[in-house]
C-alpha positions as CSV (number, residue, x, y, z in Angstrom):
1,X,0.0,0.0,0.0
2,X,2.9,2.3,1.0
3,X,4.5,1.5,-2.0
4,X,1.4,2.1,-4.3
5,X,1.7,5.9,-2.6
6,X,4.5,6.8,-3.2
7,X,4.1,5.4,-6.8
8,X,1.5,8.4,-6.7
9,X,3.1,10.7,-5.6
10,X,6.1,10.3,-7.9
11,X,3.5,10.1,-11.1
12,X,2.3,13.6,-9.6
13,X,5.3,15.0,-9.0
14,X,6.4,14.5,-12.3
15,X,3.0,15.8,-14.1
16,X,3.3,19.0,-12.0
17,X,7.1,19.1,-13.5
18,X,6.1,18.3,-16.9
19,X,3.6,21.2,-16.5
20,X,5.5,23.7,-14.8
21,X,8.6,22.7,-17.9
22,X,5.6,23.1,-20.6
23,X,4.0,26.4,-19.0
24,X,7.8,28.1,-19.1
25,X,8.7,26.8,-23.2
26,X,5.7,28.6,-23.8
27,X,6.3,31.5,-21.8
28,X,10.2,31.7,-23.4
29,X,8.1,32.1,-26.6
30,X,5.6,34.2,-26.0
31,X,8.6,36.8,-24.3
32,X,10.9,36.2,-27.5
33,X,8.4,37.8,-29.6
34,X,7.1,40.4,-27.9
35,X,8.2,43.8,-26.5
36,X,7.1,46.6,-23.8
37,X,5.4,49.9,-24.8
38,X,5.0,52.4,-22.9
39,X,2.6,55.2,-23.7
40,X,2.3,59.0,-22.0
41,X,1.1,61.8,-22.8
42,X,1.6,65.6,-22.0
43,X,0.4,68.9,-23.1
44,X,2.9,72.0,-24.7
45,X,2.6,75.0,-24.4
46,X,5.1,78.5,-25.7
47,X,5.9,81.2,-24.3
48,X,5.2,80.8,-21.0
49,X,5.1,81.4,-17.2
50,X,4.5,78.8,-14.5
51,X,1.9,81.1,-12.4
52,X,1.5,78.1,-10.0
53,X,1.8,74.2,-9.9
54,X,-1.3,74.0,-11.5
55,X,-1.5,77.2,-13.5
56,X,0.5,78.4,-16.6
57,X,0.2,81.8,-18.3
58,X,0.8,81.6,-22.4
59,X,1.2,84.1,-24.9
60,X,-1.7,87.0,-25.8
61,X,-2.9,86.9,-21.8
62,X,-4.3,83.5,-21.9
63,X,-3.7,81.5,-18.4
64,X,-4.6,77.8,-18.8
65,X,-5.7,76.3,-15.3
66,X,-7.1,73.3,-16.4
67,X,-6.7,70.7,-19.3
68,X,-8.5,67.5,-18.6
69,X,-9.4,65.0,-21.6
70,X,-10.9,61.3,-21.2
71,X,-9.6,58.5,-23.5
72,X,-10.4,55.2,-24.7
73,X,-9.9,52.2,-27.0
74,X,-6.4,52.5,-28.8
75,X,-5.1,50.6,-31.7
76,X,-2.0,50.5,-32.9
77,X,-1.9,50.0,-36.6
78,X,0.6,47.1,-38.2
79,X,2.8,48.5,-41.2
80,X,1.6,46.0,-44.1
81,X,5.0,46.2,-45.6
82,X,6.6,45.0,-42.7
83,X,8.4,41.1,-42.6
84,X,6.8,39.9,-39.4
85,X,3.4,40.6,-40.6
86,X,3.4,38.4,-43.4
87,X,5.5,35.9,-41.5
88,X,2.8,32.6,-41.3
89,X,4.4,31.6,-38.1
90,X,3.5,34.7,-36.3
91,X,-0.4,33.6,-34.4
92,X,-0.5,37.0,-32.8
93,X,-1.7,39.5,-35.7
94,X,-5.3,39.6,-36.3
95,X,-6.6,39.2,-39.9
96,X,-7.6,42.6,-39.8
97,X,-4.7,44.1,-39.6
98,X,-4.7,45.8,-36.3
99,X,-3.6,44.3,-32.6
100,X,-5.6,46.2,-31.1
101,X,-8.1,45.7,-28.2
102,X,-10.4,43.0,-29.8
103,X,-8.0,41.1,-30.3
104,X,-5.8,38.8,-28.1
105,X,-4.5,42.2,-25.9
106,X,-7.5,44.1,-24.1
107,X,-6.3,48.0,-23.5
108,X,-8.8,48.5,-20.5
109,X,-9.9,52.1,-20.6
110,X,-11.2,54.6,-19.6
111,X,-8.6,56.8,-19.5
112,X,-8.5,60.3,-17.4
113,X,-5.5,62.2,-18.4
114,X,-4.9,65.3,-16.8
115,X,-2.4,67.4,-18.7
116,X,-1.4,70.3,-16.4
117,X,0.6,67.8,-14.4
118,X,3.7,67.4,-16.4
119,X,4.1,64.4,-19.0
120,X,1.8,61.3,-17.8
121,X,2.2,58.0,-18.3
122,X,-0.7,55.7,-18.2
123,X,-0.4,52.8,-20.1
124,X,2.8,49.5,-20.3
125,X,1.6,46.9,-22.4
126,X,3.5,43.2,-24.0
127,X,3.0,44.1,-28.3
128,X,4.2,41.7,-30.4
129,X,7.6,42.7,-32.2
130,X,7.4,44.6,-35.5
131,X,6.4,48.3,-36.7
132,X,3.7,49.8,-36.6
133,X,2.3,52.8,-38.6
134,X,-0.1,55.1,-36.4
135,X,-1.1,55.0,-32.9
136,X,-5.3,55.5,-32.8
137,X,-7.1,56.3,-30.2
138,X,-10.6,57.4,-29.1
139,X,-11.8,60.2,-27.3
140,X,-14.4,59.3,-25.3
141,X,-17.3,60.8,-22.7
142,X,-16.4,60.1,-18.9
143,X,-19.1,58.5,-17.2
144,X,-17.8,58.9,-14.0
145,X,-20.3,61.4,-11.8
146,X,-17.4,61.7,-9.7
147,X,-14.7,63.5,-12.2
148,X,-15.1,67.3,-13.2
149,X,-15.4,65.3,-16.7
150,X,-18.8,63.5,-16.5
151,X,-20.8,64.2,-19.3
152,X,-17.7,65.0,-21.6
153,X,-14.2,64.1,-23.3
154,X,-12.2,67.5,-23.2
155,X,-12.5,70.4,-20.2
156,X,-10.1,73.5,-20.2
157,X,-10.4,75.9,-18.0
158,X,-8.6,79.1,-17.9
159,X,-8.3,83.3,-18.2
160,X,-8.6,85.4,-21.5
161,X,-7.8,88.9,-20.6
162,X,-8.5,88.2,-17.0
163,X,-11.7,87.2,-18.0
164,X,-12.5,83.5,-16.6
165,X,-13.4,80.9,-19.8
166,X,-14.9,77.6,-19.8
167,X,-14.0,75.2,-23.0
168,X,-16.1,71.7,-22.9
169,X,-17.0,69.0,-25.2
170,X,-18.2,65.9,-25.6
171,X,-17.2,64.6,-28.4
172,X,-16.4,61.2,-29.3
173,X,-13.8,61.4,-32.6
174,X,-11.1,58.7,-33.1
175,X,-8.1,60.2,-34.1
176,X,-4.7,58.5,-36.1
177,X,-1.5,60.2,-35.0
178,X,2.5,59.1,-36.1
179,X,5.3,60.8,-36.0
180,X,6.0,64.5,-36.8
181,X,8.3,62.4,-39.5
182,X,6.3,60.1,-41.4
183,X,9.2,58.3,-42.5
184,X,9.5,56.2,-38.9
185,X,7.4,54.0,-37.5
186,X,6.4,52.8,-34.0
187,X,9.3,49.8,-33.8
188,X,8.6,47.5,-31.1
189,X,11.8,45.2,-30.0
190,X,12.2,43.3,-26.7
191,X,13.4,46.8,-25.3
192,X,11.0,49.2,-23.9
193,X,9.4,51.9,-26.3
194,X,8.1,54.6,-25.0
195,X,5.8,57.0,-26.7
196,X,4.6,60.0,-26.2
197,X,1.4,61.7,-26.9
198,X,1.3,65.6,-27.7
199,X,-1.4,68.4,-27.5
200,X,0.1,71.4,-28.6
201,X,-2.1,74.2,-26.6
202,X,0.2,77.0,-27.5
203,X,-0.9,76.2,-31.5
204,X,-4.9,75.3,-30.7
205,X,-5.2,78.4,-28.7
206,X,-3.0,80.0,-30.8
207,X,-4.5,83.4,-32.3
208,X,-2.9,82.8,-35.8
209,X,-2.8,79.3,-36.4
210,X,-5.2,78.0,-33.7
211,X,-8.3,79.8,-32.4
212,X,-8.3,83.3,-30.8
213,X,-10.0,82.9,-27.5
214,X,-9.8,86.7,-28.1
215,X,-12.6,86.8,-30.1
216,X,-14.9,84.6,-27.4
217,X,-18.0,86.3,-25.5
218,X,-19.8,86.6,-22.5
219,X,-23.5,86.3,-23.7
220,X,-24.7,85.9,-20.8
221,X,-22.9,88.1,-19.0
222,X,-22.4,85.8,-15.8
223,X,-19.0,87.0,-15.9
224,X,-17.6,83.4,-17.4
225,X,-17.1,82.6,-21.1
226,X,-18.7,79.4,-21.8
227,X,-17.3,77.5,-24.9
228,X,-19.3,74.4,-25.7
229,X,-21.8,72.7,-27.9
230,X,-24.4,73.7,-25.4
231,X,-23.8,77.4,-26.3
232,X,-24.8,79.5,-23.4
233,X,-22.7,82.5,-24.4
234,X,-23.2,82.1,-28.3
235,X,-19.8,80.5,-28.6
236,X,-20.4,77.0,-30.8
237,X,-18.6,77.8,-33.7
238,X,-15.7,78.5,-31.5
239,X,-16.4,75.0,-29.6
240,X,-16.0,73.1,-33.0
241,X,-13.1,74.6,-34.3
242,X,-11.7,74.2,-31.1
243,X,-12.7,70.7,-31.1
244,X,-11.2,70.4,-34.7
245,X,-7.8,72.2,-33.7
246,X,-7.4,69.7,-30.8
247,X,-6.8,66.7,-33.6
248,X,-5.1,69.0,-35.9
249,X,-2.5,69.4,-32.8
250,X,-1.7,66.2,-31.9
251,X,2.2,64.6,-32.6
252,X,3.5,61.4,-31.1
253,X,7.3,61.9,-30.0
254,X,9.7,58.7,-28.9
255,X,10.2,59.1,-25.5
């Protein structure tokens, strides 16, 4: 009986070590093919003065003392012309040509990025090894009733003049970004990439290549500028070119 046991016990043992040798093969392989990306993302902003930790004054008397946005589902784009895609013994790309979140790597979102605090990073993910032509990435509406961003995807707050504004939306507008060089792509190795996301506030609030919050009024006058879709103050058009500036300003830099 004592023999029959141990008999057991050996045939278990050596199970749990012909698992544990199968589990790390597959494990070398998974790790040989993939790499670690790390994604941030920061605001910019010229010609200006750090009023506070949480305050900065730009250029035309425009103070910026808030710049929230709320973003979701990204995708990173597979360059068809690139060797590991079309190599039949790579199982990780999807047939459709992204790896993106439907696909064997969920990127869990929301995400709630403030960008007055310095560059942010808020995502490190495994990505299978190769390039990759454009980062994409969905604004989204925060539906926490928590976060000064319920009910929308983009908040700034700031001065014009000394005049307080208000610049919401909630739009919902996928957006493709690369490099400020289209020549490179996203490379993914078995080092760490890091990339970082851009929104340049000193050329979307810029008076001669952005908007000019100059122009913005106080309809109302409750002694704040509103700028949204709901267009208290009589400021839509402003709102949507705002809203259209925000995409048109966006660069991904390698960090």
């Amino acid at each position: 009986m004592k023999k029959n046991l141990n008999s057991k016990r050996t045939l278990l043992l050596l199970l749990i070590l012909s698992l544990f040798f199968a589990w790390s093969c597959s494990n070398d392989k998974m790790d040989s093919n993939t790499g670690k990306l790390n994604l941030s993302a920061k605001s910019t902003y010229a010609n200006l003065a750090t009023k506070s930790l949480n305050s900065k004054e730009m250029a035309d008397n425009i103070t910026i003392d808030a710049f929230l946005i709320n973003l979701s589902k990204f995708e990173l784009e597979v360059d068809l012309e690139d060797d590991n895609y079309h190599d039949d013994e790579n199982e990780q790309w999807d047939d459709d040509g992204f790896y993106d979140y439907d696909d064997d790597l969920e990127l869990m979102g929301p995400f709630e990025l403030d960008l007055m605090s310095g560059q942010i990073s808020f995502l490190n993910i495994n990505v299978p090894i190769g390039n990759y032509d454009e980062l994409e990435f969905k604004f989204d509406v925060s539906t926490d009733p928590l976060s000064d961003l319920f009910g929308k995807s983009v908040l700034i707050k700031g001065t014009v003049d000394g005049t307080p504004f208000i610049y919401w939306h909630h739009f919902d507008d996928e957006l493709e970004v690369d490099f400020e060089d289209a020549q490179f792509d996203i490379t993914i190795t078995q080092n760490t990439e890091g990339i970082v996301i851009d929104f340049d506030l000193s050329q979307i609030l810029d008076s001669v290549n952005g908007v000019d919050l100059h122009s913005a009024q106080d309809g109302n006058n409750d002694g704040t500028i509103e700028i949204s879709p709901e267009d208290p103050d009589g400021n839509n058009d402003m709102a949507e070119a705002i809203r259209n500036k925000i995409k048109e300003y966006v660069n991904l830099f390698d960090d």
